[in-house]
DRENTORSE-492579 format. One line per 5 residues: number of its first residue (from 1); for each residue x negated, y negated, z negated of N, C-alpha, C, CB. Coordinates in steps of 0.001 Angstrom, whole numbers, plus 500000, padded with zeros to 6 digits. Each point is the difference from the previous one (the first is absolute). Glycine has a CB too. Layout:
BEGIN
NUM = X/Y/Z/X/Y/Z/X/Y/Z/X/Y/Z | ...;
***
This chain:
BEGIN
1 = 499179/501195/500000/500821/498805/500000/499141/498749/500000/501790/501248/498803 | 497455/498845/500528/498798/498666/499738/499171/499917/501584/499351/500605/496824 | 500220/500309/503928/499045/499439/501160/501485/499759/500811/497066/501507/500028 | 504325/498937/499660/500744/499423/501407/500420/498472/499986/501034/502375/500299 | 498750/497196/498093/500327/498564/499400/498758/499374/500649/501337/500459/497501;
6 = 497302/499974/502449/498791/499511/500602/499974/499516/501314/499149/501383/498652 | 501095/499746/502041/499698/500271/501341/501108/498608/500683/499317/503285/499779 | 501777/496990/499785/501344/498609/500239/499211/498851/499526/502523/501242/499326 | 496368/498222/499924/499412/498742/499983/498654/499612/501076/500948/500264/497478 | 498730/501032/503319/498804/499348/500844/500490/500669/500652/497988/499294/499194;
11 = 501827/500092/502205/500135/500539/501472/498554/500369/500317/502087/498472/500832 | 497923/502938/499632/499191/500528/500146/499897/499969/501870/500279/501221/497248 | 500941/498181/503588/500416/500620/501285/499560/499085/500829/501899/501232/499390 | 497001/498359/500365/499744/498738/500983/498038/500236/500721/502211/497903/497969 | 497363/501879/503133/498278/500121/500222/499191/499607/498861/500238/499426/502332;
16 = 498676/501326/497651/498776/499327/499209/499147/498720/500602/499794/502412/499201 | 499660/496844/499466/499625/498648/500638/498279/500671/499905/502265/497537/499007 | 497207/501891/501700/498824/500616/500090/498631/498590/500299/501623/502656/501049 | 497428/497287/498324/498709/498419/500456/498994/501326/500951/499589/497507/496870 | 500127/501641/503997/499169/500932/500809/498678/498625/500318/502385/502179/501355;
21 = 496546/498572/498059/498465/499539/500014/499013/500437/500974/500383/499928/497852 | 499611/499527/503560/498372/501285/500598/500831/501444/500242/497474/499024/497973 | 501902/501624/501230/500148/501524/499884/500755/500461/498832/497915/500204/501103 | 502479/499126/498174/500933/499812/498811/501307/500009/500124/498508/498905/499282 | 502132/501806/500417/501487/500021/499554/500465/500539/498829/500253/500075/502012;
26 = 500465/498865/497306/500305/500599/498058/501556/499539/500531/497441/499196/497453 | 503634/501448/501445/501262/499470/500143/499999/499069/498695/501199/502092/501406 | 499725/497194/498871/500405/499038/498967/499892/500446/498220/501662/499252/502200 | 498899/501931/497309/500803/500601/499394/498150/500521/499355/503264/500494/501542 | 496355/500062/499235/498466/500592/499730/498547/498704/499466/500978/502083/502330;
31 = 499679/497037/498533/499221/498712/500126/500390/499400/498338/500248/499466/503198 | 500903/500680/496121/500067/499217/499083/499929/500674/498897/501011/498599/501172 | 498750/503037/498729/499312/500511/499488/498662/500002/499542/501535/500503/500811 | 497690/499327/500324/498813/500079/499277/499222/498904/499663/500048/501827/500902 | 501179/497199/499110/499341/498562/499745/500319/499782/498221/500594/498788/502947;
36 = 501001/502231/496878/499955/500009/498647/499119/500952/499187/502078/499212/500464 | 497279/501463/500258/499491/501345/499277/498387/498917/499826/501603/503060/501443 | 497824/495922/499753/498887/499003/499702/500059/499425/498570/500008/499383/502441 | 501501/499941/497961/500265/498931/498920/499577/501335/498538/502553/497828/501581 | 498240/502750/498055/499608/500612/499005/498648/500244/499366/501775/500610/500838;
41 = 497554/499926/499758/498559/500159/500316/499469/499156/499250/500085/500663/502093 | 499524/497845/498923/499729/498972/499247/500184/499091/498558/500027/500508/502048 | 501514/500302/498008/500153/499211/498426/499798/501141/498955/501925/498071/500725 | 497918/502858/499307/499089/501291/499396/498843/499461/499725/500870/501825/501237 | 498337/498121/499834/498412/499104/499658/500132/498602/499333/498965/501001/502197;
46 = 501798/498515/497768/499923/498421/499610/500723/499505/498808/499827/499647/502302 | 501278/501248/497607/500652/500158/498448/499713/500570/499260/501260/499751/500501 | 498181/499538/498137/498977/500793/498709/501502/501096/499673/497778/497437/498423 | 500984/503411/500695/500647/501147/499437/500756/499026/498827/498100/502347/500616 | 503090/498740/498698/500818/499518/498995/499299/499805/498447/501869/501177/501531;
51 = 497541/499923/498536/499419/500463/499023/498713/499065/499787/501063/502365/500437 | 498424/497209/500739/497901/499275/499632/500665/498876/499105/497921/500081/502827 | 502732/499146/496825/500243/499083/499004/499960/500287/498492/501173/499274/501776 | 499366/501393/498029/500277/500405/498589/498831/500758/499604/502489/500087/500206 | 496834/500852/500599/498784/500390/499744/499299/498812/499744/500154/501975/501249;
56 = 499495/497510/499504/499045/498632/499922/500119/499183/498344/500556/499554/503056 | 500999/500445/496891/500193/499182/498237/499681/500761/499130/501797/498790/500272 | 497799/503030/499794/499955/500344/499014/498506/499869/499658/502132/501247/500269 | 497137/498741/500306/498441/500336/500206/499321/498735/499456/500206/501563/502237;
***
């Protein structure tokens, strides 16, 4: 019952959008994937741990 409530909020029935580079072709859908899977990444490296603070006050 829940994926037929889903499926009725996105149209799935329409072409893929696709950026084509050179020799490159990503679809849209793929393309904004791995730009969030970047983004993540980066703020992994760049956002301190939770924990290095409180260590730091106890010491």
């Amino acid at each position: 019952m829940g994926s037929f409530l889903f499926g009725a909020l996105i149209n799935l029935n329409h072409p893929d959008h696709y950026f084509q580079w050179h020799f490159l072709g990503i679809s849209a859908a793929n393309a904004i994937v791995i730009v969030l899977m970047v983004a993540t990444f980066v703020a992994a490296l760049l956002l301190p741990f939770p924990g290095r603070r409180r260590r730091k006050e106890n010491q």
